[in-house]
One Martini backbone bead per residue (centre of mass of N, CA, C, O) as a GRO file, in nm:
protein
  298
    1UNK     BB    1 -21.670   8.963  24.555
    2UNK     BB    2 -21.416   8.856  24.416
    3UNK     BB    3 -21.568   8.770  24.124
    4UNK     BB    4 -21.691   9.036  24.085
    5UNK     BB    5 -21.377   9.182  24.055
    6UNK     BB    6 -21.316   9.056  23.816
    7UNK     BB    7 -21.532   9.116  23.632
    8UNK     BB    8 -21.484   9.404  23.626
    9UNK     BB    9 -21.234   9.362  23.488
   10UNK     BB   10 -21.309   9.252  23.262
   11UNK     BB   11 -21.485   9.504  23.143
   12UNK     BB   12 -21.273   9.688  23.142
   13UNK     BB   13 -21.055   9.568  22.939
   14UNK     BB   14 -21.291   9.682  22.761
   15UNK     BB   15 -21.427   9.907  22.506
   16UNK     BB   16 -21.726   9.898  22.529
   17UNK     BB   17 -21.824  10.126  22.717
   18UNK     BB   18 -21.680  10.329  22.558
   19UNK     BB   19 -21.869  10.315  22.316
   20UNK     BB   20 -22.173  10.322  22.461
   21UNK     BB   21 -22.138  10.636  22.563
   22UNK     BB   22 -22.073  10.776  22.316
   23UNK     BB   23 -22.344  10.711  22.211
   24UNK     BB   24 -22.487  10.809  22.433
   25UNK     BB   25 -22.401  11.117  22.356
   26UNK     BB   26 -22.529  11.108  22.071
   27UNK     BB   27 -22.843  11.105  22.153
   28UNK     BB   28 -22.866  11.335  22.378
   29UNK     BB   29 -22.765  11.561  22.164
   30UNK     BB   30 -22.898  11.567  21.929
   31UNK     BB   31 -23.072  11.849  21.939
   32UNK     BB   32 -22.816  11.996  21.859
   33UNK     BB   33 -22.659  11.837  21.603
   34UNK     BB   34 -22.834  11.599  21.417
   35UNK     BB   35 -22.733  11.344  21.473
   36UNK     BB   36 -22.777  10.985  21.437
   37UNK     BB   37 -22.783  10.633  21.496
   38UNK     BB   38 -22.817  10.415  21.246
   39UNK     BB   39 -22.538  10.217  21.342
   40UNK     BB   40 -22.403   9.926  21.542
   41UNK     BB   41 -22.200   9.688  21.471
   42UNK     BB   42 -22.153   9.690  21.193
   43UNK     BB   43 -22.132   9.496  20.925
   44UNK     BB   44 -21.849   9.384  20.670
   45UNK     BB   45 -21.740   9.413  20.368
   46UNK     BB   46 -21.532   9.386  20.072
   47UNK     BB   47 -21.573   9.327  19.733
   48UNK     BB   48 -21.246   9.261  19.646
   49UNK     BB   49 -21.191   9.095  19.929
   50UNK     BB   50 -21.179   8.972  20.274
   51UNK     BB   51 -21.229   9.203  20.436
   52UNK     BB   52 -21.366   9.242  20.801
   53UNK     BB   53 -21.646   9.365  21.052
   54UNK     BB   54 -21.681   9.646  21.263
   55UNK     BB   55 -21.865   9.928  21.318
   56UNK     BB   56 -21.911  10.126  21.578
   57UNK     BB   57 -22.026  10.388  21.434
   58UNK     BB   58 -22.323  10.528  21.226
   59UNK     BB   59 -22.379  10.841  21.083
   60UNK     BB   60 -22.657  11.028  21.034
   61UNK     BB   61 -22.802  11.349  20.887
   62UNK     BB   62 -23.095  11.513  20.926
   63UNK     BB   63 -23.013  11.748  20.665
   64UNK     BB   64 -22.755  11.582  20.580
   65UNK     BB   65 -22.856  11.304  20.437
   66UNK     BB   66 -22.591  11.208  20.251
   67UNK     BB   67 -22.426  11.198  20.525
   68UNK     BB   68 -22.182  11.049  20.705
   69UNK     BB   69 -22.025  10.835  20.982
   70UNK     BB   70 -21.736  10.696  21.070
   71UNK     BB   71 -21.699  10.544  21.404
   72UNK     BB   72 -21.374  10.430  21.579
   73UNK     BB   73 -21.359  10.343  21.943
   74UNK     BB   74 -21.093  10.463  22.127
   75UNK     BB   75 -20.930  10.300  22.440
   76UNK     BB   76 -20.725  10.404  22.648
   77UNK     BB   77 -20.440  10.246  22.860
   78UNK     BB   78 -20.344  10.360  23.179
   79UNK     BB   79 -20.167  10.437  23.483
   80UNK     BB   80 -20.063  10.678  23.327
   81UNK     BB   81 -20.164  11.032  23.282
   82UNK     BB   82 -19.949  11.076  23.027
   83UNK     BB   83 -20.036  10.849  22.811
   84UNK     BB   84 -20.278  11.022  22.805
   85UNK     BB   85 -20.168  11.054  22.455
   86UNK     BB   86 -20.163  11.276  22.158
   87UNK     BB   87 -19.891  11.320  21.943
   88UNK     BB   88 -19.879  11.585  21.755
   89UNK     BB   89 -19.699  11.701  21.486
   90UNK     BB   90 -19.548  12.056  21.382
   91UNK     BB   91 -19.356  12.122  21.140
   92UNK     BB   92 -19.300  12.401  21.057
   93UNK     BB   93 -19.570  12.544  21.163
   94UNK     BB   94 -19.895  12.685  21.182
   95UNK     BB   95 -20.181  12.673  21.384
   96UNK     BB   96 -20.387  12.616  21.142
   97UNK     BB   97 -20.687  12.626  20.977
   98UNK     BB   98 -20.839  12.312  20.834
   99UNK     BB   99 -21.087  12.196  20.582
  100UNK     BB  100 -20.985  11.961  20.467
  101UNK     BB  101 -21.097  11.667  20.368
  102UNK     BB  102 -21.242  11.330  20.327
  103UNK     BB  103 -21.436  11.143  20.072
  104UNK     BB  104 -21.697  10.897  20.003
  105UNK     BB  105 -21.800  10.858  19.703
  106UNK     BB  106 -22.160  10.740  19.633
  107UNK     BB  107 -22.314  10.656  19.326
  108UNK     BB  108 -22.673  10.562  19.215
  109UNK     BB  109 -22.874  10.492  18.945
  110UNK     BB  110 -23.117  10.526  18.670
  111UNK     BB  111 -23.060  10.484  18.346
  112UNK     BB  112 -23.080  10.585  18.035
  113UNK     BB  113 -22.953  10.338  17.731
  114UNK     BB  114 -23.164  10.383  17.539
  115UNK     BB  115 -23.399  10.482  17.236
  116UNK     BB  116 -23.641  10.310  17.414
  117UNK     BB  117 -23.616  10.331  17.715
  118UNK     BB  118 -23.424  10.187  17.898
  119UNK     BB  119 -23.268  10.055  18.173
  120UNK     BB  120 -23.027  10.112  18.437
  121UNK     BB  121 -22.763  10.063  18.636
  122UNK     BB  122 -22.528  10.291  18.824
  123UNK     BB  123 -22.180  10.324  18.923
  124UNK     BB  124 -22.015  10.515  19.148
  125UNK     BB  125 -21.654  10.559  19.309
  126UNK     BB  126 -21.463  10.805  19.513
  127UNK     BB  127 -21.158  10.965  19.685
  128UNK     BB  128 -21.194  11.280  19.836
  129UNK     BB  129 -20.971  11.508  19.942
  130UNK     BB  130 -21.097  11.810  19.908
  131UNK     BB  131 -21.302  11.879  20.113
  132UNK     BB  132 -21.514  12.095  20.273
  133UNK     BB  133 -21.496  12.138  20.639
  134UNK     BB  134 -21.675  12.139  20.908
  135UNK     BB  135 -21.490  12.193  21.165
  136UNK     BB  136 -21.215  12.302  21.213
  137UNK     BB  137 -20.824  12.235  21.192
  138UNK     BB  138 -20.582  12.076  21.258
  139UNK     BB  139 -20.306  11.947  21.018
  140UNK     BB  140 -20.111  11.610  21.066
  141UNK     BB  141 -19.871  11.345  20.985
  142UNK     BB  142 -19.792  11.324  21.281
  143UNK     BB  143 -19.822  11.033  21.597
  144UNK     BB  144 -19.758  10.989  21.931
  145UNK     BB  145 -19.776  10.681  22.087
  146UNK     BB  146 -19.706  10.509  22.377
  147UNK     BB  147 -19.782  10.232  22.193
  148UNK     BB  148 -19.551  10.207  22.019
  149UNK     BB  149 -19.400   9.997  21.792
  150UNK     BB  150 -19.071   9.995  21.608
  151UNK     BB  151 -19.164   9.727  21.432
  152UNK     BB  152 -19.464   9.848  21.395
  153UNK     BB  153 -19.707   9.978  21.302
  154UNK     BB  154 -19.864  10.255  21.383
  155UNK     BB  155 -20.149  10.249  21.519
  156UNK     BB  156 -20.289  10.513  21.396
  157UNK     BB  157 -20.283  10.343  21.153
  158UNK     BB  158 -20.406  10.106  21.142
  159UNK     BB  159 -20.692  10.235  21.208
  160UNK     BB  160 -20.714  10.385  20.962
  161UNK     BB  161 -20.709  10.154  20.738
  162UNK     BB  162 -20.953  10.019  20.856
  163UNK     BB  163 -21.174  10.244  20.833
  164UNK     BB  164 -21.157  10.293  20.530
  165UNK     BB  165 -21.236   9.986  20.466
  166UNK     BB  166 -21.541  10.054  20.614
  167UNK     BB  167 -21.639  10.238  20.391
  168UNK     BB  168 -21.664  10.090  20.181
  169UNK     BB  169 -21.826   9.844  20.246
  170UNK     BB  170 -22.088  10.048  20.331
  171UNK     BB  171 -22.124  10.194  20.044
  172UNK     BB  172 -22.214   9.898  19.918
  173UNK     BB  173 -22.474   9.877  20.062
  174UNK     BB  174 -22.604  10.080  20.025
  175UNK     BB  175 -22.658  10.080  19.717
  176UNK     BB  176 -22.777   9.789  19.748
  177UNK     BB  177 -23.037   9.881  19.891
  178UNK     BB  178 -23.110  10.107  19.654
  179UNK     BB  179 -23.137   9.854  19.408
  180UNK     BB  180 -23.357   9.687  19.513
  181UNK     BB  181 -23.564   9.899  19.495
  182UNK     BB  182 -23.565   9.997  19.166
  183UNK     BB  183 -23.483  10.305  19.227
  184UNK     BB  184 -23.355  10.639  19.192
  185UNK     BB  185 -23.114  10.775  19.426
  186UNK     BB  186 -22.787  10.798  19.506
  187UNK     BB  187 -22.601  10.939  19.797
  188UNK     BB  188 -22.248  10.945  19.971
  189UNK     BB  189 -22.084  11.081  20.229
  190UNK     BB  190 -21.789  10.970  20.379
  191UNK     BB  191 -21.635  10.982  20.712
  192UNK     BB  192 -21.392  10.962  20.923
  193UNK     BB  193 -21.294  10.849  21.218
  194UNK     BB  194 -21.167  10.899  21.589
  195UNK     BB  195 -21.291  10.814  21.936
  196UNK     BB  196 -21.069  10.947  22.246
  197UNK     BB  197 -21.000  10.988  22.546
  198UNK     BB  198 -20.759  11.089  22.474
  199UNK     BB  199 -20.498  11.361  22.469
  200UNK     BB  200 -20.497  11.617  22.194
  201UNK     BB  201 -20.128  11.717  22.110
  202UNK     BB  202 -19.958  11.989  21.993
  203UNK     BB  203 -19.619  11.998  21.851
  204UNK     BB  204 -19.425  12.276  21.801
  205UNK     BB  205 -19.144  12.308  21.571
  206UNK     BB  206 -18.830  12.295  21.454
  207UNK     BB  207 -18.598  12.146  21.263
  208UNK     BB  208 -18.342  12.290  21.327
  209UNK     BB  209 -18.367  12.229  21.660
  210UNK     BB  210 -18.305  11.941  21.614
  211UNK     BB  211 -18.105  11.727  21.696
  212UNK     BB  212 -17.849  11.540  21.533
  213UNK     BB  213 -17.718  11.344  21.769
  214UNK     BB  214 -18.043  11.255  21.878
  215UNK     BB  215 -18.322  11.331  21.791
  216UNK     BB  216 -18.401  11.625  21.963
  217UNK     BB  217 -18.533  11.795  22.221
  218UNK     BB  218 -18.626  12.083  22.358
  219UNK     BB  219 -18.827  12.287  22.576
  220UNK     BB  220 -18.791  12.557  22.444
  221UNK     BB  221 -18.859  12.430  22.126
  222UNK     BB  222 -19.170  12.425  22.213
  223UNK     BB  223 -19.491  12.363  22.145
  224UNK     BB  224 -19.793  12.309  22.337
  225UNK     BB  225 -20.128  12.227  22.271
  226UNK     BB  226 -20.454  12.129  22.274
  227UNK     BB  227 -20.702  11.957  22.113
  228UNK     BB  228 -21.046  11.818  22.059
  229UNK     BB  229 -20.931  11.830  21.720
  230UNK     BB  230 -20.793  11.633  21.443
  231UNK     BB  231 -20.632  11.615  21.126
  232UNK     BB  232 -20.545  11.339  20.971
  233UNK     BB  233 -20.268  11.310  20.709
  234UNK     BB  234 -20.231  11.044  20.498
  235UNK     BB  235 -20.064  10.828  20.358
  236UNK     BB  236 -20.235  10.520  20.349
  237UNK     BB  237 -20.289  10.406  20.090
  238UNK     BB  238 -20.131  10.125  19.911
  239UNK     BB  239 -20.216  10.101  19.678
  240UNK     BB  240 -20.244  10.203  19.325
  241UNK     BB  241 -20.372  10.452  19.200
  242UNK     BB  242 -20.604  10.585  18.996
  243UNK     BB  243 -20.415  10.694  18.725
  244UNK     BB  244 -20.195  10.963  18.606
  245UNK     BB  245 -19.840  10.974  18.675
  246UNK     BB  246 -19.543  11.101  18.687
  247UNK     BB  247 -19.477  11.063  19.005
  248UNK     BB  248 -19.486  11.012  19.320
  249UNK     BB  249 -19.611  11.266  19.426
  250UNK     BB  250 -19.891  11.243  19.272
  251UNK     BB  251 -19.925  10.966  19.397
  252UNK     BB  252 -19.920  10.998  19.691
  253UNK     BB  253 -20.134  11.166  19.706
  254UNK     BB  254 -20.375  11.030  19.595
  255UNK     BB  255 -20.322  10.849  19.893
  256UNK     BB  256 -20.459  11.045  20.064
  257UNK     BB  257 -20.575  11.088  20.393
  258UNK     BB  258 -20.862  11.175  20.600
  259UNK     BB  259 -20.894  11.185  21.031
  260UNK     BB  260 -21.084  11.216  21.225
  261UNK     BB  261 -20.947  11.344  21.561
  262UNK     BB  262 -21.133  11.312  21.836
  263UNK     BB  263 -21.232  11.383  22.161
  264UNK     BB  264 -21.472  11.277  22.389
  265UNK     BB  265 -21.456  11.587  22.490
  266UNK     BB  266 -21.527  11.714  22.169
  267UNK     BB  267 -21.752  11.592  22.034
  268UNK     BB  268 -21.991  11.809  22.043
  269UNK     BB  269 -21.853  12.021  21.916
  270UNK     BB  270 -21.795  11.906  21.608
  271UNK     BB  271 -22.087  11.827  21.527
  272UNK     BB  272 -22.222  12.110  21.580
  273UNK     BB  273 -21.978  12.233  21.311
  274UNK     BB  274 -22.107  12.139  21.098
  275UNK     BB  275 -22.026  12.185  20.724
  276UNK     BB  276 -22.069  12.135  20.398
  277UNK     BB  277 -21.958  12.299  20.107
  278UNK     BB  278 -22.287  12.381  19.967
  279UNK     BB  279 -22.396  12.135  20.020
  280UNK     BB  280 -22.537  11.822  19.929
  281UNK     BB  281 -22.636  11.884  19.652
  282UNK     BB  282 -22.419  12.109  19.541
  283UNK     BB  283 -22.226  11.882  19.569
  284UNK     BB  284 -22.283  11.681  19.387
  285UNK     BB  285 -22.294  11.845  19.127
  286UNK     BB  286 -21.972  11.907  19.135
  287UNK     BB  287 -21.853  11.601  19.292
  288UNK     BB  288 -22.039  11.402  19.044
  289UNK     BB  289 -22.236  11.459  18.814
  290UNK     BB  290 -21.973  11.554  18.630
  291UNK     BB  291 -21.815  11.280  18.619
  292UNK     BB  292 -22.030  11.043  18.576
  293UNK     BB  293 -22.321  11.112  18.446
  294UNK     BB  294 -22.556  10.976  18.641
  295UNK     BB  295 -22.744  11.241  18.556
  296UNK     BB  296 -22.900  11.540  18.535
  297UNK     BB  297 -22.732  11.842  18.487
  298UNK     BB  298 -22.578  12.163  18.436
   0.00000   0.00000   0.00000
């Protein structure tokens, strides 16, 4: 018995488990939300570096078909359940609810190259940052972690460049995919996820407020609301990005994402509440087929 109880710590201590539940809830209640789970635990690799990994659930949409979802399922441990919680800041701003996400679009198709009628493959890909998604939510550029360290970058910035980092080289892959078959089109709309058990907790205050001797707050000048998800919002990207700018705040912005943070007790009504503007096809002609001219559009 006794190293039953060790092994059993022994696998609480692992995330997988808690990977697996979300999984497990998200296939039973598939019937009502659409999503069905393409792949789990998939390898990635980006084309550009030497970074790779695996993504915890990939997911797939029954009708919106070319909309993708990358989620990754972070299990928060704490023997105090105050600990069990992300505290998103909201200063100065109103509990809002906000559309835009962020989307790596990519698209291959087979193109006419010569008046001969020869083909060719053709490939664009780049990173939308105004996509319009429901379900709404607010959306927070600060988080607070209890278990952060001030020497290191902050978890849940580590989580989110990573999860981006994981939707290029899947994107890279369904191309790929795509490309073996040589015919047709693709197109993916990937969006980044991260569904944890924490308790996520929007914090409003006045900047006015916080005391400038000790960088604090009181308790009468807050207000602390739940929310089942938000949308985390930050210049993510390190890279500079392509294009051109005149300022920092052009090339910042260039370089913000969106993260949406699930909890898992909120994740059945975000994904029932799915819903891209325009859907996907009207999506494609409007943030892609005219950008890269990679098939005929009106």
């Amino acid at each position: 018995m006794e190293h039953q109880d060790e092994t059993l710590k022994q696998i609480n201590r692992s995330g997988f488990p808690f990977q697996l539940r979300v999984e497990h809830e998200i296939r039973t209640s598939q019937a009502q939300h659409g999503w069905e789970v393409a792949s789990r635990e998939h390898p990635w690799g980006t084309p550009d570096s030497e970074s790779s990994g695996f993504i915890d659930l990939v997911l797939s949409h029954r009708t919106c078909t070319s909309d993708r979802l990358v989620i990754e399922c972070k299990r928060v441990k704490a023997d105090d359940s105050r600990q069990l919680q992300w505290i998103f800041l909201l200063a100065d701003q109103e509990l809002s609810p906000i559309k835009r996400a962020s989307s790596f679009e990519v698209g291959g198709a087979l193109s006419t190259s010569s008046p001969l009628g020869s083909t060719e493959w053709k490939e664009a890909r780049l990173w939308d940052n105004d996509v319009q998604v429901d379900p709404e939510s607010p959306e927070s550029e600060f988080c607070i972690l209890s278990g952060d360290d001030s020497k290191r970058q902050p978890i849940l910035e580590t989580l989110c460049a990573e999860v981006l980092e994981s939707i290029e080289g899947l994107a890279q892959e369904e191309v790929r995919i795509q490309h073996s078959q040589s015919k047709g089109l693709i197109l993916r709309f990937i969006f980044p996820a991260i569904v944890t058990n924490a308790k996520l907790r929007v914090c409003q205050f006045k900047s006015s407020d916080v005391k400038i001797a000790d960088g604090k707050l009181d308790l009468d000048t807050v207000t602390l609301t739940s929310m089942p998800f938000i949308r985390f919002r930050k210049s993510l990207a390190t890279e500079f990005p392509k294009g051109k700018f005149s300022a920092l705040k052009d090339a910042h912005q260039a370089r913000e994402r969106t993260v949406f943070i699930i909890s898992a007790e909120g994740l059945p009504e975000f994904l029932k509440g799915w819903k891209v503007k325009g859907g996907p096809m009207q999506f494609a002609i409007d943030e892609f087929a005219s950008k890269f001219d990679l098939w005929p559009h009106p």
